[in-house]
N, C-alpha and C positions, 0 to 999 in steps of 0.2 A: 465363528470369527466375528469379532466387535465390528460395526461398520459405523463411517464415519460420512454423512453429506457436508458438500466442498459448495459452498453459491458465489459464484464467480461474475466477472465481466464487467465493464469500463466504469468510469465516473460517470457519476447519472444515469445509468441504466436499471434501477430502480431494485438493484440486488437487496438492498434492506428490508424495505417492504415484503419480498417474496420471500427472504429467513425467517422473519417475524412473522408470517402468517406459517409458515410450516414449524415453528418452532411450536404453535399455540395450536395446533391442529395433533400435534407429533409426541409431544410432551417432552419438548426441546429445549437447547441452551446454547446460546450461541458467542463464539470465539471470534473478537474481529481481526483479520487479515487485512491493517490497513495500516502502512508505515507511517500516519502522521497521527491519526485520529489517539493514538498512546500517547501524547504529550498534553500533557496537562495546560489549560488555558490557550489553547488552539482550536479553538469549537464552531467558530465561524469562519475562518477561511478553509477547515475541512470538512463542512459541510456533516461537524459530527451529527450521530444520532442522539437525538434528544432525549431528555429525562425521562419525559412522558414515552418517550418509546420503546425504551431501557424496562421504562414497568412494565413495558405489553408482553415481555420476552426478558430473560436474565443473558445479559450482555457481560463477554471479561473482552480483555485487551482494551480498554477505554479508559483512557487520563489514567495510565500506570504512571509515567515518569516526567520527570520535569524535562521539558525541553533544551534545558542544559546536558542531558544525559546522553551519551553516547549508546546507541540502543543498533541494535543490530540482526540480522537474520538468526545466526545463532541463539542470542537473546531471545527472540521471540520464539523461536521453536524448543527451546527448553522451558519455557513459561507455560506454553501451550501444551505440550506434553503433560506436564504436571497440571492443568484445567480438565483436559482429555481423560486422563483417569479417573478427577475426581466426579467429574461428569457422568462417568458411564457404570463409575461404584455405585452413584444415587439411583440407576436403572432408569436415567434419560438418555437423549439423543444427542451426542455433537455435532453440533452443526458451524462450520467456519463461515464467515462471510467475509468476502474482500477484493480491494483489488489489485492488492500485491503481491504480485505473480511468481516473483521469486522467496516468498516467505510460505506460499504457499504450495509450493515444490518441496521446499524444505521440512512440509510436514507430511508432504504427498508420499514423496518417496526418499523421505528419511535419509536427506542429504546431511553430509557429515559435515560443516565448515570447520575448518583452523581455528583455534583461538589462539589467534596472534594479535600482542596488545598494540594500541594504538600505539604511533612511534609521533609525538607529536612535534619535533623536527621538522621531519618529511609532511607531517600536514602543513605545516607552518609554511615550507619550502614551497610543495605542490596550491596550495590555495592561492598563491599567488597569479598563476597560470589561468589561461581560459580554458573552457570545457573541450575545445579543438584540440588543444595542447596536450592536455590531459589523456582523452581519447587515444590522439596517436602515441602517446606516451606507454599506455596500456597496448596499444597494436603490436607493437614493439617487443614488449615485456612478455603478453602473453598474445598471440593472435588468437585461438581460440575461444579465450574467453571475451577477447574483445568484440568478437563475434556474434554472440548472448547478450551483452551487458546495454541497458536504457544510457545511451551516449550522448542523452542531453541528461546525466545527472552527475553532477561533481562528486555530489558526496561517494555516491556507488564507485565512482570513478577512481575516488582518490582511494579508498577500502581497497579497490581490487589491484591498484599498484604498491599500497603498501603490505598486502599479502605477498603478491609475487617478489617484494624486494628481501620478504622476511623469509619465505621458503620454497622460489624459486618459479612458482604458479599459482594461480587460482583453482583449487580442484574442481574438477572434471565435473559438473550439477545434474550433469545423465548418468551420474552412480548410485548406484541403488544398493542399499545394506537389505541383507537376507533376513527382512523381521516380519511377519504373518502374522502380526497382531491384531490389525486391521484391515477392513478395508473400504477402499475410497468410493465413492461417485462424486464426479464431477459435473455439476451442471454450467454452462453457461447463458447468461443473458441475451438472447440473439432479438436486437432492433437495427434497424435502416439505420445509415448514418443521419438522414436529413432530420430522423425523429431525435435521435442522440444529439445531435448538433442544438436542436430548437431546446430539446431537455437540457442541457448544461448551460444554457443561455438563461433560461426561466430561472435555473438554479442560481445563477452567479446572480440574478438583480435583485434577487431573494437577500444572498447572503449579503452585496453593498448596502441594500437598506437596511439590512440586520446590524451595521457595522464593524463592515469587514478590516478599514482603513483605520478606525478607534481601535482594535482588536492587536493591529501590527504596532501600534503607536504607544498603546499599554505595555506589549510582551517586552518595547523595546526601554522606554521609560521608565517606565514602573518595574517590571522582572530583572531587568538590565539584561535581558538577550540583546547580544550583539548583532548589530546589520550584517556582522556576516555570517553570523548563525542562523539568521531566519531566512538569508537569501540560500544558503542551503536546503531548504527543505523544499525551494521551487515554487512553482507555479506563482499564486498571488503574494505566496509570501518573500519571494527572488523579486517582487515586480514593484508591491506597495509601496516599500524602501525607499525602489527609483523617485516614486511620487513626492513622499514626504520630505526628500532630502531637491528635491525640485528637479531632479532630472527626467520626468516625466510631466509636459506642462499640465492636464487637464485631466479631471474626473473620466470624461468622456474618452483619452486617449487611453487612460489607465484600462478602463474596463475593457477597451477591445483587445489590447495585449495580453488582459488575463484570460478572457473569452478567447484567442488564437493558442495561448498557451496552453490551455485546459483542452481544447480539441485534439492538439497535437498530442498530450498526453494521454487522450482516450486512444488514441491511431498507435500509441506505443505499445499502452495494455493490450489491444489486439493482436498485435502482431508477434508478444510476446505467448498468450494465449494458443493463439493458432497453431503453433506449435505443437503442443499437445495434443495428438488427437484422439487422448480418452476424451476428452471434452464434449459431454456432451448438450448440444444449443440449442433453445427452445424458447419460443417468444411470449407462450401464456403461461399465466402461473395452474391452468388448470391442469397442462399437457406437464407442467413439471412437478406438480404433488403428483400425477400420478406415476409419474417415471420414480421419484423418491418411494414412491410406497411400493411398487415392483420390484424396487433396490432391495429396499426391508424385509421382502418374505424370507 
């Protein structure tokens, strides 16, 4: 059976680094599992991997679509699939990295999504609402999926109401289709919160000096992405917006909101993760080349 390494766990918990050293060790290729780092000209509020790191290691899922593009879990698990063959025709390793958790279920255990098209009405209607709204909107519609679902994300939010408006629920993401093509390990990043907390802090003033706020200001100017398509995508980019249209007074207030916000979403990947518990967490990268290469015999 083809086996497949899954490097998993939060923002800044330094999953790149440890794909790209088993990738070059392994004779590897790695697939990103990250719903933002796919949008083309979005490279510093997502903290993508850089060019120089891209050579260290052959990276896909990186700057596929414009940020105009409606891109979705389905989407990426039919991309990915067709990367995964061609990867494992050439007699290397797949290796996923990421830390999106529901994208990465999707390739885990070969969830089926609907393709039901965007009904852009009901986006129209539902966008108007706040994420509360929305939330209980979906409690309503489907409770068990509302159960599952990151309920500080609109976008996720509004996808999983206008599924259920179009065929009644969101299916069931604990279904598994009978395919033994593959198989998984799962590793996860396991660090303290206080060290992840000080890691996503280092990161974010990394990325503000990089020009993170020129970055939103261009997609928005220049691309014509709309303020309310980049405030969809969350985190800095839900927040920059606030700043430059002034309803955020200061540099210094912007950054703690993106720093509380980015927390929060590391505490959501977790708790999403945890879930799982093939998962398995390891804090060196020595202890988890050697768990991959045990996987491999």
């Amino acid at each position: 059976m083809e086996k497949i390494i899954v490097i998993l766990g939060p923002t800044s918990s330094g999953k790149s680094e440890v794909a790209i050293a088993l990738a070059q060790k392994l004779n590897g290729e790695i697939i990103s599992a990250d719903s933002r780092q796919i949008y083309r000209g979005m490279d510093v509020g997502t903290g993508k991997i850089t060019k120089s790191e891209q050579k260290m290691a052959k990276h896909y899922g990186i700057d596929i679509v414009s940020p105009k593009t409606e891109y979705n879990s389905a989407k990426f698990k039919k991309y990915a699939n067709k990367i995964i063959k061609d990867i494992l025709a050439r007699g290397k390793l797949p290796i996923i990295c990421g830390g999106t958790g529901f994208w990465i279920k999707a390739l885990v255990d070969n969830v089926v999504y609907p393709e039901v098209a965007p009904d852009w009405k009901l986006r129209e209607k539902l966008g108007k609402k706040s994420t509360e709204e929305l939330f209980k909107t979906l409690q309503k519609l489907d409770p068990q999926r509302a159960k599952n679902i990151d309920a500080k994300n609109p976008v996720r939010l509004i996808r999983a109401i206008e599924i259920c408006k179009s065929i009644g629920k969101v299916p069931d993401t604990r279904y598994k289709i009978q395919d033994t093509r593959y198989k998984f390990v799962q590793i996860g990043i396991r660090i303290t919160k206080e060290k992840l907390d000080e890691r996503i802090k280092l990161r974010l003033q990394k990325r503000f000096s990089a020009g993170m706020t020129k970055e939103v200001k261009k997609l928005h100017f220049k691309d014509k992405i709309s303020w309310k398509k980049l405030e969809s995508f969350g985190l800095g980019y839900s927040l920059i917006p606030k700043y430059l249209k002034g309803e955020i007074e200061s540099k210094e207030e912007l950054f703690e909101q993106v720093y509380l916000a980015e927390k929060n979403y590391a505490k959501r990947q977790m708790t999403w993760f945890k879930k799982d518990k093939r998962v398995i967490w390891l804090p060196e990268y020595k202890d988890i080349e050697k768990e991959v290469k045990k996987f491999l015999i």
